[in-house]
DRENLUMRO-227526 format. One record per residue (C-alpha): x, z, y. Coordinates in steps of 0.05 Angstrom, whole numbers, plus 5000, padded with zeros to 4 digits. Example, Ala and Ser with C-alpha at 12.3 -4.5 7.8 and 13.67 -1.06 7.14 Angstrom:
524651564910;527351434979;
END
This chain:
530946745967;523546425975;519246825946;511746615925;506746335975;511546226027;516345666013;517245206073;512544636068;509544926004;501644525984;497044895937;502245385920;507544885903;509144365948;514343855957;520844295943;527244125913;528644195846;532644815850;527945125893;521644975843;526245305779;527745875820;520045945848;517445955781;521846555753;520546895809;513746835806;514047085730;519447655734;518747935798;515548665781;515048975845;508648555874;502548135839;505847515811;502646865835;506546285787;507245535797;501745175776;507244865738;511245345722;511545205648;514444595647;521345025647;520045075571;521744415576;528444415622;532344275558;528243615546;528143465622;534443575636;537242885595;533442525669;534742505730;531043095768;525442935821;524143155895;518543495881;514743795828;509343275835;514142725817;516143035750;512642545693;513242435622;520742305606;524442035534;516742055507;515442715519;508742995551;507643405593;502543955586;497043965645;497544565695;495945255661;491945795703;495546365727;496546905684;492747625693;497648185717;497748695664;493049235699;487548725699;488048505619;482348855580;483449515549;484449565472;478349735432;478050585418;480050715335;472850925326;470750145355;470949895286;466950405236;466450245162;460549715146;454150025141;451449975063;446849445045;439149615027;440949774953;447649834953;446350604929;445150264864;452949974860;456950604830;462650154869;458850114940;462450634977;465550745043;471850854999;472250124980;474449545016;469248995008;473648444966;475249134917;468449204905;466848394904;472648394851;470548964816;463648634801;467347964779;471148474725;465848734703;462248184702;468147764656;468648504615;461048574587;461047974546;467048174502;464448944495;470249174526;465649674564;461349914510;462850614493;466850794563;464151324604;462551074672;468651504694;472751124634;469850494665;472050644735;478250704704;478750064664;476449654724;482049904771;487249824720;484249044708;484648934786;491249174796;493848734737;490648214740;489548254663;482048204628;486248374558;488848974579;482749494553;483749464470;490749764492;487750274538;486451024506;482951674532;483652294499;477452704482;475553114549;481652714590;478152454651;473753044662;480353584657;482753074713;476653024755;477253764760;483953794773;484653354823;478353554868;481454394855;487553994896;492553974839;499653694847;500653034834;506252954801;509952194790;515851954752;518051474808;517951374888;512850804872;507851164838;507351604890;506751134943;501350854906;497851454910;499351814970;493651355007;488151554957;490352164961;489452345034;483851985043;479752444985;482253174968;489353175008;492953294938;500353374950;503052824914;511352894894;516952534858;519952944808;525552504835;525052994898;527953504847;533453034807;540853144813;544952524859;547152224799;543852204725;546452724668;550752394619;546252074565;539852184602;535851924675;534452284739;527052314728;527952604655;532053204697;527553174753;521353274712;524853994685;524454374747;518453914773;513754184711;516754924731;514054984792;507454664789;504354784716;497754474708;499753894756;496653164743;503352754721;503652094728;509351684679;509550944686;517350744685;521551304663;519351434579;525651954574;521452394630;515252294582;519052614532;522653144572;516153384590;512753284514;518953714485;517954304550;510354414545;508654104469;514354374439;516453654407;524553464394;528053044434;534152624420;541052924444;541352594502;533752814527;536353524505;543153474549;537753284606;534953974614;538154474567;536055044621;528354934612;527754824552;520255184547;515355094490;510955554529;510955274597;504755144622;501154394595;499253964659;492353934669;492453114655;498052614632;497651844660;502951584610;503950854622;511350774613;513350034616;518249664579;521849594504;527350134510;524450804482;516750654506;513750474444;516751174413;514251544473;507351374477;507651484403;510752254416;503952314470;498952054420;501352524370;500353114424;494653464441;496053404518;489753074555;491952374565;490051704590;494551204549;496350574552;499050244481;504349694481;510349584529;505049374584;504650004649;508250184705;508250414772;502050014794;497550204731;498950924733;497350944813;491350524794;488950954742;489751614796;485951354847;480051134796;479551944791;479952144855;475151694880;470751904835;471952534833;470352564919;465352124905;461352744858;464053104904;461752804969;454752434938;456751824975;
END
């Protein structure tokens, strides 16, 4: 077979050949691995064999023209063999924008953020302060209301939103001791998990990692799960924003409150008014089936809680409302 650069008769690297000749130069010239590749000048018109191949083919490759009203592209420049394309840029090649003169003064300027999350976070804040929906927060209970408002998407969501006397400090400490973080569902936890790393490395679990195969009659996988869950990590930071039987599994274990029959078939075994309270409950259950009753059963608790009224919540908002306390948290932590 010809190989490149020494075709009989060949002119500037592709001369007059025959048809077959100039198909078969050209993948050679691009496949062959075993020496530097030096391709047809027009070797990429066999993108365009399909189209080419309704004519009738030329003598040589400077014949081929425009056929059925399709161009042809002009000559391309040899590619680079691989050991001469540039390097990829090192990890540390693109660091973290430095902070702007005054930034220090943004409680959201941090090397935490993203810059749209903090440009969005002033736009909240910014569409919150005229209807007083800030007035009275802590700027920890801020932090919180912000992130829940930028994950939803909803301005109306803070006369709904409730903090329990003390709630978001017990948390802050929790969470920067490196409490458990405990979730109702898969997607809480991934919603976490990122924050989580990147601050205080809190182990962050599924009580779903604990559930039998297949739910107890009656009851739901996370309302078992959260049993044994609660048992061997007291004073964890849980996290309920789709299951409300789990929210009331754990209400009846550690606040001593009744269940229905079915929440009472779900974990007869643990059934322990004196286990140890977590140190904070997210409880944003969404849905009609059981929530409103639920967050009702929390209210009515004296568990430190960050509550969301209505059937509004879920996986999102609870995972939002985490990761407004553990950055802040690393952020007292870190000075940043």
């Amino acid at each position: 077979m010809a190989k490149p650069g020494v075709i009989a008769g060949a002119r500037s690297g592709c001369g007059a050949v025959s048809p077959v000749s100039f198909i078969l130069y050209g993948l050679y010239g691009f496949m062959d691995t075993r020496r530097v590749p030096v391709p047809c000048p027009h070797a990429h018109i066999l993108l365009h064999l399909p189209l080419l191949s309704r004519a009738p083919l030329s003598s040589s490759c400077e014949d081929l023209s425009p056929r059925d009203g399709f161009p042809l592209l002009p000559p391309q420049p040899p590619l680079a063999p691989p050991w001469e394309l540039p390097s990829p840029a090192p990890a540390d090649a693109c660091p973290l924008p430095e902070p702007s003169p005054g930034a220090a003064l943004d409680r959201h300027a941090s090397p935490l953020d993203h810059p749209i999350f903090s440009a969005s976070i002033r736009l909240i804040r910014a569409a919150l302060e005229p209807s007083g929906a800030l007035q009275g927060l802590s700027p920890v209970q801020q932090d919180v209301l912000e992130r829940l408002v930028h994950s939803s998407g909803d301005l109306t969501i803070a006369p709904d939103l409730r903090f329990s006397t003390g709630a978001c400090e017990r948390g802050l400490a929790a969470l920067a001791a490196g409490a458990v973080i405990l979730t109702d569902t898969a997607m809480a936890a991934a919603a976490v998990a990122p924050m989580a790393r990147r601050t205080f490395g809190n182990a962050v679990r599924s009580v779903l990692d604990w559930a039998p195969a297949t739910p107890p009659p009656g009851g739901t996988r996370a309302a078992a799960g959260m049993a044994q869950a609660l048992a061997e990590h007291p004073g964890a930071v849980v996290l309920i924003g789709s299951a409300p039987t789990a929210l009331e599994v754990l209400l009846r274990l550690v606040a001593g409150t009744t269940g229905s029959a079915a929440e009472d078939a779900a974990a007869p075994s643990l059934a322990d008014p004196g286990l140890a309270p977590p140190a904070l409950v997210i409880g944003m259950p969404v849905g009609f089936v059981g929530v409103a009753e639920s967050k009702a059963h929390l209210a009515a608790s004296a568990l430190p809680q960050i509550r969301l009224e209505g059937s509004r919540g879920g996986a999102g908002l609870v995972g939002a409302a985490a990761n407004a306390l553990l950055r802040r948290a690393w952020l007292d932590r870190t000075g940043v």
